[in-house]
C-alpha positions as CSV (number, residue, x, y, z in Angstrom):
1,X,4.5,-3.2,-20.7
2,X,4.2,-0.4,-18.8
3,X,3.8,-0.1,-15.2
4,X,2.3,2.9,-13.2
5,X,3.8,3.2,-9.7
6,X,3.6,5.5,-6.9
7,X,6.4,7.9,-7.1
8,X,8.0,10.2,-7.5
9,X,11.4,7.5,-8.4
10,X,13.1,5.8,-5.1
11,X,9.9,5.8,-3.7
12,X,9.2,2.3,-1.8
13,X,7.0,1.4,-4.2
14,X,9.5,2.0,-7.4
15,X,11.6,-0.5,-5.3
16,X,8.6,-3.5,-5.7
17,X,7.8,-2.7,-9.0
18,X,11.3,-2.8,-9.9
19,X,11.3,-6.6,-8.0
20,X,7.6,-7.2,-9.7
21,X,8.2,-6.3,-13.0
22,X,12.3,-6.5,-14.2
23,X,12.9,-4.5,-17.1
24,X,9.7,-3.0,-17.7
25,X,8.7,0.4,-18.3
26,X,8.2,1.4,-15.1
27,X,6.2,5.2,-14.7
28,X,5.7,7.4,-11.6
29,X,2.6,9.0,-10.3
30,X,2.1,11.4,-8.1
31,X,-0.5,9.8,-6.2
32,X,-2.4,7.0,-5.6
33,X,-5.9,8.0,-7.3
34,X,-3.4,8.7,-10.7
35,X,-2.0,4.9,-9.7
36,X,-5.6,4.0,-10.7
37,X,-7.0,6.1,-13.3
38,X,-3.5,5.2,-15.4
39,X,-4.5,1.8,-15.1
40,X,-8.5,2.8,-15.6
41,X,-7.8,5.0,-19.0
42,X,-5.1,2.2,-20.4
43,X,-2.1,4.7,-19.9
44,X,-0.8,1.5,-18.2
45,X,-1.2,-1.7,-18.0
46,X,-0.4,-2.7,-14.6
47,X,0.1,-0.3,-11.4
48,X,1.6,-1.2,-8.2
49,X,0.6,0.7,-4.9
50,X,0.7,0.3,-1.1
51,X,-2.4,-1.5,0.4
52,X,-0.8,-2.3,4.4
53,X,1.9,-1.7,6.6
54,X,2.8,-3.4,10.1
55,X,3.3,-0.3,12.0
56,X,0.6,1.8,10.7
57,X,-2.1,-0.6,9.0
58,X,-4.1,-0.4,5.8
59,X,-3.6,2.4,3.6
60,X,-7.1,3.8,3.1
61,X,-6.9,5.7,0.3
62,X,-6.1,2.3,-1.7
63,X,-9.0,0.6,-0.4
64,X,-11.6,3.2,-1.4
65,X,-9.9,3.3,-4.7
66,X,-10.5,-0.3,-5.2
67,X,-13.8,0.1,-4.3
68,X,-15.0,3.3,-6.2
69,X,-12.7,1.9,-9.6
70,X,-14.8,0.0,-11.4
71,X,-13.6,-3.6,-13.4
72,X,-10.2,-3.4,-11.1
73,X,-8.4,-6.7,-10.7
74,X,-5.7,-7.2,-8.0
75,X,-3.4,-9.7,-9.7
76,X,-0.9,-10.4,-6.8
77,X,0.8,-9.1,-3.3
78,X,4.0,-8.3,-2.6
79,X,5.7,-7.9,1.2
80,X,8.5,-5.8,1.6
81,X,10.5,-5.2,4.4
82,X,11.1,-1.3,5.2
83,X,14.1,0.7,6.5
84,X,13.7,4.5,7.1
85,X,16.9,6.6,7.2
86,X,17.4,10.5,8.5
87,X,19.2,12.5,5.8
88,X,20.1,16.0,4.6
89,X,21.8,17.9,2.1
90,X,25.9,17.4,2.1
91,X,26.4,20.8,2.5
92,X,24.0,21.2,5.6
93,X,24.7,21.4,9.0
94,X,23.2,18.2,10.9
95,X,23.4,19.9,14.3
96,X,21.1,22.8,12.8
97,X,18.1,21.0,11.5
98,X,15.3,23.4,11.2
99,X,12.4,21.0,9.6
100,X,12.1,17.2,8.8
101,X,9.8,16.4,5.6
102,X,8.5,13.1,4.6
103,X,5.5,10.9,4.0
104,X,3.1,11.1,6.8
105,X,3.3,6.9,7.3
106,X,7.8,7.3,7.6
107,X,7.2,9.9,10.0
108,X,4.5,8.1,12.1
109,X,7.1,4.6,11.6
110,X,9.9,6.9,13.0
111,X,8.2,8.6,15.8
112,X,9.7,7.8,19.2
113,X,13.0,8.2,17.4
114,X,12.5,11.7,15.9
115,X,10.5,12.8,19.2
116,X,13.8,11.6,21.2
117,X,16.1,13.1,19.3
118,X,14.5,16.4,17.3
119,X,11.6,16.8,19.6
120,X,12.0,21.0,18.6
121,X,12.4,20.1,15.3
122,X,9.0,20.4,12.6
123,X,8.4,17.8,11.0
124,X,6.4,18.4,7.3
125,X,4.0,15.9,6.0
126,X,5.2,15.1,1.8
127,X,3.5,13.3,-0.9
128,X,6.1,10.6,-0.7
129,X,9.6,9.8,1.3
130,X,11.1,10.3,-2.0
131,X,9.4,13.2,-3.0
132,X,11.0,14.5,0.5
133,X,14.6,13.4,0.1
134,X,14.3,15.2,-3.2
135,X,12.7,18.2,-2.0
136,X,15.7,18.3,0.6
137,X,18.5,17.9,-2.2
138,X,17.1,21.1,-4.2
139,X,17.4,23.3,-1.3
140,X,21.2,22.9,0.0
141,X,20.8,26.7,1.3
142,X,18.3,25.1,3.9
143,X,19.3,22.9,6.8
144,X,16.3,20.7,5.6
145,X,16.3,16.6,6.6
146,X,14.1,14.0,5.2
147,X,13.0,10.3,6.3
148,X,13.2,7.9,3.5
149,X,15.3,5.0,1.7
150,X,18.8,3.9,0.9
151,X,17.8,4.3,-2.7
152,X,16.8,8.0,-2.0
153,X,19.6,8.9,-0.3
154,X,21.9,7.4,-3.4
155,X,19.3,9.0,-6.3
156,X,19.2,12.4,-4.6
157,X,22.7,12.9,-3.6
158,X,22.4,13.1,0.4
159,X,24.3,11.7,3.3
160,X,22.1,9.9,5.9
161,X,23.2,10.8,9.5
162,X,20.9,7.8,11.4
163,X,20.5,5.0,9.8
164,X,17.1,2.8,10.6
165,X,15.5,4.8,12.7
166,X,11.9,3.3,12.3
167,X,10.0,2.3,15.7
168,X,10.0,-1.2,15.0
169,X,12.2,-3.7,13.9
170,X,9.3,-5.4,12.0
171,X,8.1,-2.8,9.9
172,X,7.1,-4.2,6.2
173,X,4.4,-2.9,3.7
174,X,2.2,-4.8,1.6
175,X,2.0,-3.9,-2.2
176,X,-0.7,-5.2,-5.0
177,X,-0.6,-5.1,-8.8
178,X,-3.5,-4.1,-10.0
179,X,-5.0,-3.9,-13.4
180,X,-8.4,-3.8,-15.6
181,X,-7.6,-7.8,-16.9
182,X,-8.0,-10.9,-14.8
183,X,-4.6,-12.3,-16.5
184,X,-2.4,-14.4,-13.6
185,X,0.8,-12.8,-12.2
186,X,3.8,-15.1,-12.0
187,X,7.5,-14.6,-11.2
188,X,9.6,-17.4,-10.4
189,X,12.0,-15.3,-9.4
190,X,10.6,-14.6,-6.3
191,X,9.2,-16.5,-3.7
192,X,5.4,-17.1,-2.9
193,X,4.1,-16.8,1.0
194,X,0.6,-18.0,0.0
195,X,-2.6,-17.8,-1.6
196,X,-5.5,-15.2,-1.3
197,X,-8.7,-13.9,-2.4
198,X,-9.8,-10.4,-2.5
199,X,-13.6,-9.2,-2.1
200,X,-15.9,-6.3,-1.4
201,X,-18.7,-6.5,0.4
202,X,-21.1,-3.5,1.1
203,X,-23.9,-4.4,3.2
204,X,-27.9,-3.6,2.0
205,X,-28.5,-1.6,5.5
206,X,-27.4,-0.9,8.7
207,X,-29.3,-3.6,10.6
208,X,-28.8,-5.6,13.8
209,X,-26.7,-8.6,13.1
210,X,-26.2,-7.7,9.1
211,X,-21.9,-8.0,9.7
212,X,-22.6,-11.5,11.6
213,X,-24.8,-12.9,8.3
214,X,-22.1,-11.7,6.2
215,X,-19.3,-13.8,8.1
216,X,-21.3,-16.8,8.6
217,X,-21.3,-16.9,4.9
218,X,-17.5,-18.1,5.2
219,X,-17.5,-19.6,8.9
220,X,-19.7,-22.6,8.2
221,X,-17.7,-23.3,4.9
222,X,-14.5,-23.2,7.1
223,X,-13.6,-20.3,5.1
224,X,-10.5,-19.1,6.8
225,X,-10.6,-15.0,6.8
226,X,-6.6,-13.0,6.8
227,X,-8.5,-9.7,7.1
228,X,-11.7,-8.0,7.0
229,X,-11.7,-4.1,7.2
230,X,-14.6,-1.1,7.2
231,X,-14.5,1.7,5.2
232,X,-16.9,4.2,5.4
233,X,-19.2,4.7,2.5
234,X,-19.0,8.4,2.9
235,X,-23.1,9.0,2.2
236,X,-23.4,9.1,6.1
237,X,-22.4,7.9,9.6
238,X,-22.7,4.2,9.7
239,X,-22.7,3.4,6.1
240,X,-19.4,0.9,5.6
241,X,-18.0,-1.3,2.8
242,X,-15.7,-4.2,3.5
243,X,-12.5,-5.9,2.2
244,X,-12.2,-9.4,3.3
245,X,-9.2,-11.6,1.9
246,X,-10.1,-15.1,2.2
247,X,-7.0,-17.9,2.6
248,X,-6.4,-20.1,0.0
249,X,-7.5,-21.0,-3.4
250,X,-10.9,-20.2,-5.0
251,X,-12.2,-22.9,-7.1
252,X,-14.8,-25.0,-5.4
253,X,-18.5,-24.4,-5.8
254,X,-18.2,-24.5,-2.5
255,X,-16.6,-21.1,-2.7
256,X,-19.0,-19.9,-5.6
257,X,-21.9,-20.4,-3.5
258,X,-20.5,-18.4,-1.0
259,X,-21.0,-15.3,-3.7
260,X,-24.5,-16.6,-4.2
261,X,-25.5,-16.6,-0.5
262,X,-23.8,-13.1,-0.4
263,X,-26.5,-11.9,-3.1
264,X,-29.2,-13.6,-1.7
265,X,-28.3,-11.4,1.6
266,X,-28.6,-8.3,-1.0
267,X,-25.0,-8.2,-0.2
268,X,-23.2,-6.2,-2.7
269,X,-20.2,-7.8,-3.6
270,X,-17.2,-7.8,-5.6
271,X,-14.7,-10.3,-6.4
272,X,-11.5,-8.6,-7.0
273,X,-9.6,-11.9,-7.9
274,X,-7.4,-14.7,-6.2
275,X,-4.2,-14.4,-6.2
276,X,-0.3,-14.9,-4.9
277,X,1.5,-13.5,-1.9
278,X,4.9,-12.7,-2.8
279,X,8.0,-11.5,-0.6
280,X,10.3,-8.9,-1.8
281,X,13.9,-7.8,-0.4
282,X,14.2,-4.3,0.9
């Protein structure tokens, strides 16, 4: 099988696919919207990509991916504990740093640290942490440093000179799988932290009290909500979609009806699957 991931390799996410999917052919892509359109096209048949982290919340561009992808499935979560390290080239000077590179997320994770301690120093937004730490190792002749992984730091060649520098102890990102089938994920190899549903729900028009219909749909089935997020439409201020996980299993009519009542709103809405939580190692 093969498995589209956000690279470029030792990126975070090559480290849940590699957890998600032992032994598979695992491929990197550039970005996110390639994540998708590999999966869209049938270059692959899975892809894994960020959706949330603690520190920094949703990953946006995922969400309006899902939404503007049509016939994508989310198959199952993934939570993985993060730990950003400072590194640079062996042969550079650690005293002498003259720009920090890395993906825009590590750096914001990292802030107070980097501000305390190379507050003079630029720091360069990158595709990826890994495509940073790699960056770094092809240009010894440069007192360059990057933010990223263990694994980077190993792949790449460099010697990390802080170790954990993020803001916050608790800093983990949440991964999906997502794919063009409805088939079940299952690895018993891992260990499941719960149950979900995934939707999308785009409202007919910007009316008073149009949100609070929409919620009611789930409150007075006890429909227990993990997360509900906007995302603008782009075709003009106020125009939102939302992503709502519902807790739980989805198999009762009870639950079916609540799709119906959504339509009868002239909600449009998409069910994007139910599926597993899983939790990773770092």
């Amino acid at each position: 099988m093969k498995i589209a991931f956000l690279g470029p390799e030792a990126s975070f996410t090559q480290l849940a696919a590699i957890q998600l999917f032992p032994g598979e052919e695992l491929i990197p892509q550039p970005n996110i919207l390639d994540c998708f359109e590999a999966v869209e096209k049938g270059e692959a048949e899975r892809a894994v990509v960020p959706l949330e982290n603690s520190i920094e919340g949703t990953v946006s561009m995922t969400l309006d991916y899902l939404y503007k992808t049509s016939g994508i499935q989310i198959l199952a979560e993934a939570v993985m504990p993060i730990a950003h390290h400072l590194m640079i080239h062996p042969d550079s000077d650690s005293g002498s740093i003259e720009k920090i590179y890395s993906h825009p997320q590590a750096l914001a994770q990292s802030f107070h640290f980097l501000d305390t301690h190379f507050k003079e120093v630029q720091k360069q937004d990158f595709s990826s942490t890994a495509a940073a730490a790699r960056y770094v190792s092809e240009n010894a002749e440069r007192n360059l440093a990057a933010v990223a992984n263990q694994f980077a730091a190993n792949l790449y060649g460099l010697k990390i000179i802080h170790h954990n520098i993020h803001d916050f102890e608790q800093n983990h990102t949440r991964f999906i799988i997502i794919s063009k089938d409805s088939e079940s994920y299952e690895n018993n190899s891992l260990k499941v932290l719960g149950e979900k549903s995934g939707l999308l729900v785009t409202l007919p028009e910007d009316h008073a009290g149009g949100l609070h219909q929409v919620l009611s749909v789930f409150a007075w089935r006890n429909m227990n909500l993990s997360k509900i997020e906007s995302r603008t439409l782009k075709t003009g201020l106020g125009n939102y979609f939302f992503f709502i996980n519902v807790v739980g299993k989805w198999e009762s009519a009870l639950h079916h009806n609540a799709l119906e009542e959504l339509k009868a709103l002239d909600a449009e809405t998409s069910f994007l699957g139910n599926y597993k939580e899983f939790c990773l190692e770092s």
